[in-house]
C-alpha atoms as one frame of an Amber mdcrd trajectory, in Angstrom:
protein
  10.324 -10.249 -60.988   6.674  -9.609 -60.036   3.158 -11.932 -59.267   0.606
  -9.892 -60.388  -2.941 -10.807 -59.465  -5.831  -9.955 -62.228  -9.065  -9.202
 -60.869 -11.762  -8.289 -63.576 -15.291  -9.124 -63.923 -16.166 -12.836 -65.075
 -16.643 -11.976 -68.360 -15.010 -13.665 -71.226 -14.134 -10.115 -73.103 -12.738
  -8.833 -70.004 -10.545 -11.749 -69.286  -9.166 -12.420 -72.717  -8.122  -8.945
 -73.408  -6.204  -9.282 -70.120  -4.870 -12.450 -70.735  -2.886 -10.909 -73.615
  -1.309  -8.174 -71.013  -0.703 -11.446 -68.965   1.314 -13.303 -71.348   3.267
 -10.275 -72.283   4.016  -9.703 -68.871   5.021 -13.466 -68.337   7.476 -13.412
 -71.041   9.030 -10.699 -69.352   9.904 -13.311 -65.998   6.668 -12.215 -64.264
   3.526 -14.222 -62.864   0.389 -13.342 -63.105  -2.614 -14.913 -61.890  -6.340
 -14.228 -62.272  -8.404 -14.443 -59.457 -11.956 -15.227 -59.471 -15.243 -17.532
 -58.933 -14.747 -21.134 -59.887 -16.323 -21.585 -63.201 -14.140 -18.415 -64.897
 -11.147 -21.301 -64.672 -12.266 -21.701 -67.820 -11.509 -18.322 -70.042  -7.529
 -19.007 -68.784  -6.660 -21.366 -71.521  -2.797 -20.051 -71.448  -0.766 -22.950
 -68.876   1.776 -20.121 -68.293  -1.018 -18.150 -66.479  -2.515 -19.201 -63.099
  -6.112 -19.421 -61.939  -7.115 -19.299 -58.085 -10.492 -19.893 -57.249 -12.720
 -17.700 -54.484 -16.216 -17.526 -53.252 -16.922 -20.985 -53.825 -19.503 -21.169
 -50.814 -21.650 -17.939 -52.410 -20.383 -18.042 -56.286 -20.016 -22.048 -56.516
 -19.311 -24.359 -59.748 -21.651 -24.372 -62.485 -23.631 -21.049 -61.526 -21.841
 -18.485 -63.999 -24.121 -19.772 -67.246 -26.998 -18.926 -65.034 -25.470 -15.079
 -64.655 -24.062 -14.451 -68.090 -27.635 -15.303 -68.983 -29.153 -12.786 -66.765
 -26.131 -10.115 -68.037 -26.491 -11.046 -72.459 -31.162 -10.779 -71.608 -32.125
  -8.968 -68.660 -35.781  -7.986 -70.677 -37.934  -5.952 -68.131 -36.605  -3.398
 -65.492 -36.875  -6.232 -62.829 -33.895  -8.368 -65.057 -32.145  -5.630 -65.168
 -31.942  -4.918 -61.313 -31.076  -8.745 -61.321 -28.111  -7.921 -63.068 -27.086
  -5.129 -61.287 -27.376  -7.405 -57.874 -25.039  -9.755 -59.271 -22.580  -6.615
 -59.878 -23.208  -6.199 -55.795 -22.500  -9.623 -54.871 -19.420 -10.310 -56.963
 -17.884  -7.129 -55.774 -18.961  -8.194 -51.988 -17.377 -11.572 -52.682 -14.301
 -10.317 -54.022 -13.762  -7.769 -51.330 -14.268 -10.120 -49.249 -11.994 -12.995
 -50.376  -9.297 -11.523 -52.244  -7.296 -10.335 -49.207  -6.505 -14.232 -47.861
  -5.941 -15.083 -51.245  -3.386 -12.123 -51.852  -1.425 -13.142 -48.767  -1.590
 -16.608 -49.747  -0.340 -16.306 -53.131   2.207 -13.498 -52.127   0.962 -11.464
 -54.759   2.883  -7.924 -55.773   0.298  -5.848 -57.454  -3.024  -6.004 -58.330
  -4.556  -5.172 -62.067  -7.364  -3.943 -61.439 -10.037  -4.142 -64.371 -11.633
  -0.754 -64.377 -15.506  -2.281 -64.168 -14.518  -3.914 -61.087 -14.408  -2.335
 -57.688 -12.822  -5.230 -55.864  -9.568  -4.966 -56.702  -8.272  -1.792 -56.636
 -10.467  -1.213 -52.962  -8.841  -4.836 -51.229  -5.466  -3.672 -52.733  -5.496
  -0.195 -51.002  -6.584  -1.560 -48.217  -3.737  -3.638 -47.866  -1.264  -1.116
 -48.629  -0.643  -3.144 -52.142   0.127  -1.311 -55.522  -2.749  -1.844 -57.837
  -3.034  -0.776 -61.706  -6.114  -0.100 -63.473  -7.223  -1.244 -66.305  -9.935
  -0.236 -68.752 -11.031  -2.999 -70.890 -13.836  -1.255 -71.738 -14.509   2.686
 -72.167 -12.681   4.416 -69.477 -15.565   4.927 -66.268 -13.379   8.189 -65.275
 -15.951  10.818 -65.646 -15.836  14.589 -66.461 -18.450  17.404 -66.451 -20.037
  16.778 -70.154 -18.428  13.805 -70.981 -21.655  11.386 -71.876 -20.943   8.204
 -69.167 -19.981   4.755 -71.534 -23.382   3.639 -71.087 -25.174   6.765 -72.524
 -25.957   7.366 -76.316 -25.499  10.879 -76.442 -22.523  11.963 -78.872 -20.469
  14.965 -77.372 -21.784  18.594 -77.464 -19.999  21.334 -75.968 -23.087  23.427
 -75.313 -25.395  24.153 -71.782 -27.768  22.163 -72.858 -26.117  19.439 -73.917
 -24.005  19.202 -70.742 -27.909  19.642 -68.663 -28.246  16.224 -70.796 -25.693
  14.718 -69.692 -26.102  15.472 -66.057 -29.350  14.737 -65.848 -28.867  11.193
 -67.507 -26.332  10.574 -64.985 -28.397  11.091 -61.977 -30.921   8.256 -63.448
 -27.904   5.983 -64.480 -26.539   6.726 -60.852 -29.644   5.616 -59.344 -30.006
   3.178 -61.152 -26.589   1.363 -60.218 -27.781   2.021 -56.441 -27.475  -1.391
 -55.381 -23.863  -1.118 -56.752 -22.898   1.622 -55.597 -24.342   0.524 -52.020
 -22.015  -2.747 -52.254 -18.927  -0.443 -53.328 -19.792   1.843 -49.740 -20.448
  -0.474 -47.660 -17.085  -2.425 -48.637 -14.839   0.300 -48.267 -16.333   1.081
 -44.943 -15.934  -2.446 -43.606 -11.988  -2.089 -45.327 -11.247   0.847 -43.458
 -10.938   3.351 -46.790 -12.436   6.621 -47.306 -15.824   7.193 -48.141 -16.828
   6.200 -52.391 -19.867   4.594 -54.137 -18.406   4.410 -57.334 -16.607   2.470
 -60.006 -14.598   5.934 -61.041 -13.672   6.193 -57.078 -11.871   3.533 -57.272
  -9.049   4.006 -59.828  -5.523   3.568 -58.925  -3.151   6.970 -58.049   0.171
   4.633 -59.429  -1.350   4.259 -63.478  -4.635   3.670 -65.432  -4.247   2.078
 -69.009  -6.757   2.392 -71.567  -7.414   0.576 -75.047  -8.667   3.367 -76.548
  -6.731   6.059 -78.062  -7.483   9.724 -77.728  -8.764  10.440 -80.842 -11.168
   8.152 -80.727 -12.776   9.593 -77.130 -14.413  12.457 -76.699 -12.731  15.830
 -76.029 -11.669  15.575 -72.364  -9.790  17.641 -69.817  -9.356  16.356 -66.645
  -7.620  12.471 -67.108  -5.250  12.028 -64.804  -1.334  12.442 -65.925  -1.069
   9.279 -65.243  -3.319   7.584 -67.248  -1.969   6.338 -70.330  -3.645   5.277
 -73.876  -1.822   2.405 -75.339  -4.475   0.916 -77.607  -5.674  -2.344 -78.275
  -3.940  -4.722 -75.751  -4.501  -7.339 -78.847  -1.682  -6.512 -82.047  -5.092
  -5.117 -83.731  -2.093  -2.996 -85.833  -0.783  -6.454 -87.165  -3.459  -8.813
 -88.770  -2.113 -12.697 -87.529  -0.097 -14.097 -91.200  -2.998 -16.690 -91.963
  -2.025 -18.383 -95.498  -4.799 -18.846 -98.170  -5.695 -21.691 -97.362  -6.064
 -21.070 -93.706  -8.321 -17.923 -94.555 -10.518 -19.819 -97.161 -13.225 -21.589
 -94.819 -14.093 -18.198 -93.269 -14.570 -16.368 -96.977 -17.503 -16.907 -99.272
 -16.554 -18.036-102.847 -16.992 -15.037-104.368 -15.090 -13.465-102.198 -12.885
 -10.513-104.132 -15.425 -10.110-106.527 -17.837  -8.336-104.557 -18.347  -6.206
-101.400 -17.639  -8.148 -97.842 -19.334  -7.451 -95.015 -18.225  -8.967 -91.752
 -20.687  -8.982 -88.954 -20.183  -9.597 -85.324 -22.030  -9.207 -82.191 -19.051
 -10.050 -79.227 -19.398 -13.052 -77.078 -21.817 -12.181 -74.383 -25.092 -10.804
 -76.842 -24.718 -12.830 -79.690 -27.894 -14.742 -79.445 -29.418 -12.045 -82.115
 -31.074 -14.447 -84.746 -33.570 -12.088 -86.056 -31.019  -9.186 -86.293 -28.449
 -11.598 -87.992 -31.222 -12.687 -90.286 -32.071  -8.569 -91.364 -28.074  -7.965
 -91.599 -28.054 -10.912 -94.148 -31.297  -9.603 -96.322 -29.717  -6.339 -96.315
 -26.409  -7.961 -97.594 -28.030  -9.817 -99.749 -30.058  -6.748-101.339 -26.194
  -4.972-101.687 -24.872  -8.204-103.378 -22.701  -8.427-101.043 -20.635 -11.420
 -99.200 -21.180 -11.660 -95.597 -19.556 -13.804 -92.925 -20.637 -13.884 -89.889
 -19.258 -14.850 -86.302 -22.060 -15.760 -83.822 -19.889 -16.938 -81.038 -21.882
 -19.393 -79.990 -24.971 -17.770 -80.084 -26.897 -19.764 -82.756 -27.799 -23.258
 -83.096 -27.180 -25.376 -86.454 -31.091 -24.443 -87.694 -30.268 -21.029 -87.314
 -27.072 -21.015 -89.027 -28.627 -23.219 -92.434 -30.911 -20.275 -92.249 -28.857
 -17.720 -92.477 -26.618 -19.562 -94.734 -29.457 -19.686 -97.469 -29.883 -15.690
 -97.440 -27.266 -14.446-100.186 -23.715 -15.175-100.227 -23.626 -16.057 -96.532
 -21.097 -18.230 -94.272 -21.537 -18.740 -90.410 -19.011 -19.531 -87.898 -19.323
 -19.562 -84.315 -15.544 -18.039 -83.993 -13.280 -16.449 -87.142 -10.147 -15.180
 -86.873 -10.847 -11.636 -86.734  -8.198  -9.441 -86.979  -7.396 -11.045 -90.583
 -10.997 -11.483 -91.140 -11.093  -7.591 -90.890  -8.075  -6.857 -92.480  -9.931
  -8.556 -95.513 -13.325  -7.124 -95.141 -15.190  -3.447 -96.522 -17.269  -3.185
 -93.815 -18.451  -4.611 -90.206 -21.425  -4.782 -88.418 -20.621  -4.725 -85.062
 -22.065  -4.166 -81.379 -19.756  -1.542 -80.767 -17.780  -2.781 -78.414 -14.211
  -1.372 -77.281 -12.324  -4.205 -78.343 -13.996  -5.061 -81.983 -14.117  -1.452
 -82.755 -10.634  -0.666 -82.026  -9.809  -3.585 -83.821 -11.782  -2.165 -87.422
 -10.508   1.169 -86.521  -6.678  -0.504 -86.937  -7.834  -2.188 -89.943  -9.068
   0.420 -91.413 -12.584  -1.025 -92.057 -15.739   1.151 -91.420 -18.186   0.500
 -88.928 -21.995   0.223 -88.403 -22.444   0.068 -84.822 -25.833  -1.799 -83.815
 -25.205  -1.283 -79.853 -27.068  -3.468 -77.785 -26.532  -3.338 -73.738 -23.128
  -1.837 -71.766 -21.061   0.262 -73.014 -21.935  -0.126 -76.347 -24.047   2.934
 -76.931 -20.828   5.323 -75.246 -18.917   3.067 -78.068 -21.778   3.882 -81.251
 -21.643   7.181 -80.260 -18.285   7.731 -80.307 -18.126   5.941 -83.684 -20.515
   8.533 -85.069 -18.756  11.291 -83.450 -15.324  10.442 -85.090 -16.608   9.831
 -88.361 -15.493   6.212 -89.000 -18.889   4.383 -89.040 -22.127   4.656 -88.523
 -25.076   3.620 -86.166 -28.517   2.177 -85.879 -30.952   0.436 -83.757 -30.265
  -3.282 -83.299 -34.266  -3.393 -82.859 -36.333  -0.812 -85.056 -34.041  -0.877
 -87.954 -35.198  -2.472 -90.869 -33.905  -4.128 -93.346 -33.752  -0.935 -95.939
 -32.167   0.821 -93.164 -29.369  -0.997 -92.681 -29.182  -1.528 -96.363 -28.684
   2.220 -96.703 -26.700   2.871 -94.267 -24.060  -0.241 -95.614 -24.356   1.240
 -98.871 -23.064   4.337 -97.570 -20.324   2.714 -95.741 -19.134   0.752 -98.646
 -19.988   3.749-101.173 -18.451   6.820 -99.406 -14.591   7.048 -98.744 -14.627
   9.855 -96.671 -15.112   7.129 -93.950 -11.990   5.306 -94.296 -10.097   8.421
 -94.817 -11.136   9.206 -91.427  -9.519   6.311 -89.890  -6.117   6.739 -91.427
  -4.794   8.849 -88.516  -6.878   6.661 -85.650  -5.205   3.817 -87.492  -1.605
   5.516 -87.202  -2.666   6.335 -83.787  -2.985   2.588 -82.785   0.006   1.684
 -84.514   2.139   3.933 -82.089   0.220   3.671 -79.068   1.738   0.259 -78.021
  -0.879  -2.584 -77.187   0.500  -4.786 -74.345   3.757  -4.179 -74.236   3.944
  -0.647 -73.500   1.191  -1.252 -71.009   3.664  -3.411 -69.430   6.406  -0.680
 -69.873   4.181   1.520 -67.573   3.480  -1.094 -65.611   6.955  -2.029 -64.710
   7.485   1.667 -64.151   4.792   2.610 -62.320   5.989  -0.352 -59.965  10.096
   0.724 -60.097  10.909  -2.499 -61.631  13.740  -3.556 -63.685  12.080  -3.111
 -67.481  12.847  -6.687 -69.226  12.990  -7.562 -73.086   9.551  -9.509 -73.732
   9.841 -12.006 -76.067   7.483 -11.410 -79.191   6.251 -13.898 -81.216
């Protein structure tokens, strides 16, 4: 069997949608261990899975708040090269690291996260087999494919591709301190010439959560890049009793419409947009819950609480939560809308920073949801637009087949099929449960 080292950004997204690849891959006889700064000890809760801490003298203890911070509110153009520093330095650290801590934990293969340079560049360096892994939209690019970042839903037209070119020159520079980390790494590693996250995708197998459908048209992925899904059974809502299910569900829940609304972990600090998705609820007569993850404190939540039939929870169980709900307000990202794709439970996207606008988009584009500005909307807008959500069911209709889609594409374990194949090894029987 295999030690597979998991190298994503310190994100808590990132590294629980790869813990659940990890602990399918563990029940198989494999070990995997994530490799990062200090503080992300923390998001690997599972004892089966191993942490090893690097860059403790540039990254130490106690300074990731400080980042994630920076990342969820960069505000003026200044916080937002901030952020995009950080990108450099974790990527310098990491390059710089990993290889000691590779030999030292006589690591296999690398899984790469996609939106992480690091390890897929150290791994090729070192003549290692890496995988990579988009937790996110996939960053491999194509001539008039809108970038993940960009709001622009597809067009196959001149001007529409001119759009999208010219967007991606500004995004491009933009990223320039990135980019400059990325060259400068592979120099000092001895690998050909790139600047870019999409340069630095593995030639063995690239897994993505997404599943075509969902994407825009494209042309030119790799045959060896593979769309299993969501790495999470989003197909299979968890068997929660009645009971269990009851504290996240307002009373009158089944008598009227229920709107769950979510924001992810990193951006949830939205008070004022919670507070206009709750007025708009309440105007529907609708039941909302929502799932702040963290991002609210108790005044904020009694607040909420007294708009309309509303409950607040910093963390639900969401794949039943949807499986129960009409509709979801949602950031749009990858994980949370492939989830409500699964379920079968439309979608009005409110993306805020990332990827989310490439995710909106796409949700408009596909016809499963809608989308609207987490800041100019108003509270009759997003009325409207739930109304349509909950009203029309041309939208659910049109997640049917993405929902069959998911249900064959194979979450974890096939991504562990094609990892074990991409790496010749013996395929074991994982045991579910």
């Amino acid at each position: 069997m295999a030690h597979f080292a998991v190298v994503a950004p310190a994100l808590y997204s990132h590294f629980n949608t790869l813990m659940v690849l990890a602990r399918e891959l563990v029940a198989r006889g494999h070990r995997v261990t994530f490799i990062h700064r200090p503080d992300a000890a923390a998001y690997v809760k599972d004892a089966r899975v191993g942490f090893h801490a690097i860059g403790a003298a540039t990254h130490p203890a106690g300074s990731l708040p400080a980042m994630l911070a920076r990342v969820a509110n960069p505000g003026s153009p200044l916080g937002l090269r901030r952020v995009i520093l950080d990108m450099a330095a974790s990527t310098e650290m990491l390059c710089r690291e990993l290889p000691a801590a590779l030999k030292e934990l006589q690591v296999d293969c690398v899984l790469a996260d996609q939106m992480e340079a690091a390890g897929g560049m150290v791994a090729e360096s070192i003549g290692m087999p890496f995988i990579s892994i988009a937790c996110a939209l996939p960053v491999n690019r194509e001539p008039g494919i809108p970038l993940p970042v960009m709001p622009f839903v597809y067009e196959d037209s001149e001007r529409a591709f001119k759009i999208v070119e010219g967007s991606t020159r500004v995004y491009d520079w933009m990223m320039g301190p990135h980019h400059r980390a990325i060259a400068a790494e592979a120099q000092r590693l001895g690998l050909a010439p790139r600047s870019m996250l999409h340069e630095c995708l593995s030639p063995l197998a690239q897994i993505a959560q997404i599943v075509p459908g969902f994407d825009f048209p494209r042309r030119e992925l790799p045959a060896h890049f593979h769309h299993v899904g969501p790495l999470h059974a989003a197909n299979v809502a968890p068997a929660l009793s009645p009971q269990e299910l009851a504290p996240f569900l307002p009373p009158t829940s089944g008598t009227r419409p229920f709107i769950y609304a979510s924001l992810g972990t990193l951006v949830s600090d939205r008070y004022p947009l919670f507070k206009r998705i709750a007025k708009a609820c309440k105007q529907l007569d609708a039941d909302l819950l929502i799932a702040h993850c963290g991002g609210l404190n108790d005044a904020q939540v009694r607040a909420l609480e007294a708009i309309g039939s509303t409950r607040v929870h910093a963390y639900v169980p969401q794949l039943a939560v949807l499986a129960r709900a009409d509709a979801i307000v949602s950031h749009a990202g990858a994980n949370t809308i492939m989830e409500a794709v699964a379920a079968r439970t439309p979608i009005l996207a409110l993306p805020i920073a990332f990827d989310h606008p490439g995710g909106a988009a796409r949700v408009e584009y596909s016809g499963v949801g809608l989308r609207a500005s987490p800041r100019m909307s108003s509270v009759a807008d997003l009325t409207r637009k739930l109304r349509r959500l909950l009203a029309e069911p041309d939208f659910a209709a049109r997640m049917a087949p993405l929902s069959d889609a998911i249900r064959v594409a194979g979450g974890a374990p096939r991504a562990a099929d094609i990892i074990e194949t991409a790496l010749h090894l013996p395929t074991a029987v994982a045991s579910h449960g």
